[in-house]
One Martini backbone bead per residue (centre of mass of N, CA, C, O) as a GRO file, in nm:
protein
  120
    1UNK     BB    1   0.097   0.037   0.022
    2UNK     BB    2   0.042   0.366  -0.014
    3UNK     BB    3   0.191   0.682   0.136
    4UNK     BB    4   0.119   0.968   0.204
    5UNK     BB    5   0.228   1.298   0.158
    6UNK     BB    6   0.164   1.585   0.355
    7UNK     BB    7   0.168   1.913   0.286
    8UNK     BB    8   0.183   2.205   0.431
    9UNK     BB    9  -0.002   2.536   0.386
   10UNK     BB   10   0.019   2.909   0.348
   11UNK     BB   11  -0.217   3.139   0.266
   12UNK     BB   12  -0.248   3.444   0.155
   13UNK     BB   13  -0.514   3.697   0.096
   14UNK     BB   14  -0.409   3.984   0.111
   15UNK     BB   15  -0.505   4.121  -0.189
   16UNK     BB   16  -0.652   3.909  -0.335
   17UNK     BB   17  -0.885   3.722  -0.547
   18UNK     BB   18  -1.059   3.508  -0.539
   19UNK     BB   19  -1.052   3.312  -0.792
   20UNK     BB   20  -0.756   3.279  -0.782
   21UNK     BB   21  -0.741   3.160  -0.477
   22UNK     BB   22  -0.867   2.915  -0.538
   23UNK     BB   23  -0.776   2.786  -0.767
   24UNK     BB   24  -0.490   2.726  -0.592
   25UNK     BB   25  -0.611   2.559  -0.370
   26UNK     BB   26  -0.742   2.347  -0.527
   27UNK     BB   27  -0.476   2.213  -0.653
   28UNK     BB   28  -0.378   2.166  -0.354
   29UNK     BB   29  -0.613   1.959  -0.269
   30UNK     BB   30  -0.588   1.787  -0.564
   31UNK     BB   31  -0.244   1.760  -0.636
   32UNK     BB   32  -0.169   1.854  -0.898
   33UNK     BB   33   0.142   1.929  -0.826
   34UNK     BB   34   0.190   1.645  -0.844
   35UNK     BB   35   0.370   1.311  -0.990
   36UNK     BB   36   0.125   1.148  -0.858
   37UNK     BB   37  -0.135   1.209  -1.052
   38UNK     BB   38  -0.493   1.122  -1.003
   39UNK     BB   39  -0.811   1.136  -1.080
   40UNK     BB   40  -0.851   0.905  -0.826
   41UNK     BB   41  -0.678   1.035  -0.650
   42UNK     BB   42  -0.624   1.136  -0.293
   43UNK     BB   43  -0.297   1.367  -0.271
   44UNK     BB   44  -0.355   1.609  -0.120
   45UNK     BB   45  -0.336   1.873   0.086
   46UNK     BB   46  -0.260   2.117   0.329
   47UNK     BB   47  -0.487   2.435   0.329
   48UNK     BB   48  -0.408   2.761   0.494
   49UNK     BB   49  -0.617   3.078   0.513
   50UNK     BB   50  -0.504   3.393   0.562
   51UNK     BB   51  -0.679   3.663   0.610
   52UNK     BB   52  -0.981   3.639   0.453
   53UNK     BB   53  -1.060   3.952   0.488
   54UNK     BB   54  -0.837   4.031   0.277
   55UNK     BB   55  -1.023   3.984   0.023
   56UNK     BB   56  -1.107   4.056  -0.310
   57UNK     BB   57  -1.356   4.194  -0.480
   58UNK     BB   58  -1.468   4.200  -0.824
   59UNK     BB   59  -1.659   4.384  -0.897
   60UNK     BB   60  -2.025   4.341  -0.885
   61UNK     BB   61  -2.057   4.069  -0.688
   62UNK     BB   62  -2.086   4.150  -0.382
   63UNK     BB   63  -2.455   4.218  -0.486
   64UNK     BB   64  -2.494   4.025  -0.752
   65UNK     BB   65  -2.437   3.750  -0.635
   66UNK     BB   66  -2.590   3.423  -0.642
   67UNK     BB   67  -2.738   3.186  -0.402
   68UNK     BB   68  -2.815   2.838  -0.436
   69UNK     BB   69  -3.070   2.643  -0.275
   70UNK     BB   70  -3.235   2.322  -0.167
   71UNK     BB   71  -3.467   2.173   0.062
   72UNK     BB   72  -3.637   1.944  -0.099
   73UNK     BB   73  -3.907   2.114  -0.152
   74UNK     BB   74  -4.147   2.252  -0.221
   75UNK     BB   75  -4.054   2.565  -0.346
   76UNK     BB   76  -3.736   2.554  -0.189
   77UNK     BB   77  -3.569   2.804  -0.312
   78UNK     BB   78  -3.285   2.957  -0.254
   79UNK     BB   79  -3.160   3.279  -0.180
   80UNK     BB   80  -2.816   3.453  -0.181
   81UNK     BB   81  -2.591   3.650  -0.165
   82UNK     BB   82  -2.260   3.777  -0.109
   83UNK     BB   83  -2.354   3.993   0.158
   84UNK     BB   84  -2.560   3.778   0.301
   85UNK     BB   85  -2.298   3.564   0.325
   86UNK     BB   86  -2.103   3.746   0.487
   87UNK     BB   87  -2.301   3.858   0.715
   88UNK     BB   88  -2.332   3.540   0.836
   89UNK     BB   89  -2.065   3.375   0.787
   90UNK     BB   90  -1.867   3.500   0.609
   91UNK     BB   91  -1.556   3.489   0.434
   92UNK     BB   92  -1.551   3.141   0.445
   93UNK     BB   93  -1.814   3.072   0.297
   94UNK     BB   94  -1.710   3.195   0.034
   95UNK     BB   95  -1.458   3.070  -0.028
   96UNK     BB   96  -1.533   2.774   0.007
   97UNK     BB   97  -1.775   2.786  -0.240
   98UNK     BB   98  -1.537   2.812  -0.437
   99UNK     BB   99  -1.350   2.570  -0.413
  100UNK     BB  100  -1.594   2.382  -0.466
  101UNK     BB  101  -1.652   2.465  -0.753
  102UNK     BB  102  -1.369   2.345  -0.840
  103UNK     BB  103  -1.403   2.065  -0.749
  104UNK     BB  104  -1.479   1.741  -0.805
  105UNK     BB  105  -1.812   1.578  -0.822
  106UNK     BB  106  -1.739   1.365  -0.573
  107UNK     BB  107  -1.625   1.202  -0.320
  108UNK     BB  108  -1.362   1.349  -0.274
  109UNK     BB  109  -1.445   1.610  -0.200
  110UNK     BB  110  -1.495   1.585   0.082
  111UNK     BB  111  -1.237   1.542   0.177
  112UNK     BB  112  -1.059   1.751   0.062
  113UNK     BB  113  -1.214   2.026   0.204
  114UNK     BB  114  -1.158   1.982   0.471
  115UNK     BB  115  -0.852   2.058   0.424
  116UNK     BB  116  -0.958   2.341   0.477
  117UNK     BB  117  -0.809   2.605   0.674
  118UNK     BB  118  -0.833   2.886   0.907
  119UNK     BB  119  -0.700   3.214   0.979
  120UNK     BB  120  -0.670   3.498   1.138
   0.00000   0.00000   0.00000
């Protein structure tokens, strides 16, 4: 059996673009930056992303962005901006559901994603 070597990231936010720092933390949780790289193994790191505060939103999207999810009622469908999801659970819950449409749809995702830690 392999055994996995996880490296430890600390990465800083601020005056980082969202998008961009999403990016970059995606390819290391899901390892794609190492050599033995493939699509169904999880050999990615451990990511903290400190100063989450100072994240820059480019353009008009922290009034404009919509946050939808389903309650999976009839008529359930929710929705909430990027400001009232900021002022609600923080800059960290932008940020998680950013790296998160960035991994891969299927199981390893929540592996993944645990490994994403913050740090003030």
């Amino acid at each position: 059996m392999e055994v996995i070597k996880r490296d430890n990231h600390i990465v800083d936010a601020t005056d980082r673009p969202l998008g961009r720092l999403a990016t970059e933390v995606a390819v290391l949780l899901r390892g794609k930056n190492k050599v033995g790289f493939a699509p169904y193994k999880d050999i990615g790191d451990f990511v903290t992303v400190k100063n989450v505060n100072g994240l820059k939103y480019t353009g008009k999207k922290f009034q404009d962005k919509i946050y939808y999810h389903h309650t999976l009622y009839l008529g359930g469908l929710k929705q909430a901006t990027m400001k009232e999801v900021y002022l609600k659970k923080g800059p960290e819950e932008i940020f998680r559901k950013a790296v998160m449409g960035m991994l891969t749809k299927n199981k390893l995702r929540a592996k993944q994603i645990k490994r994403l830690r913050f740090q003030k």
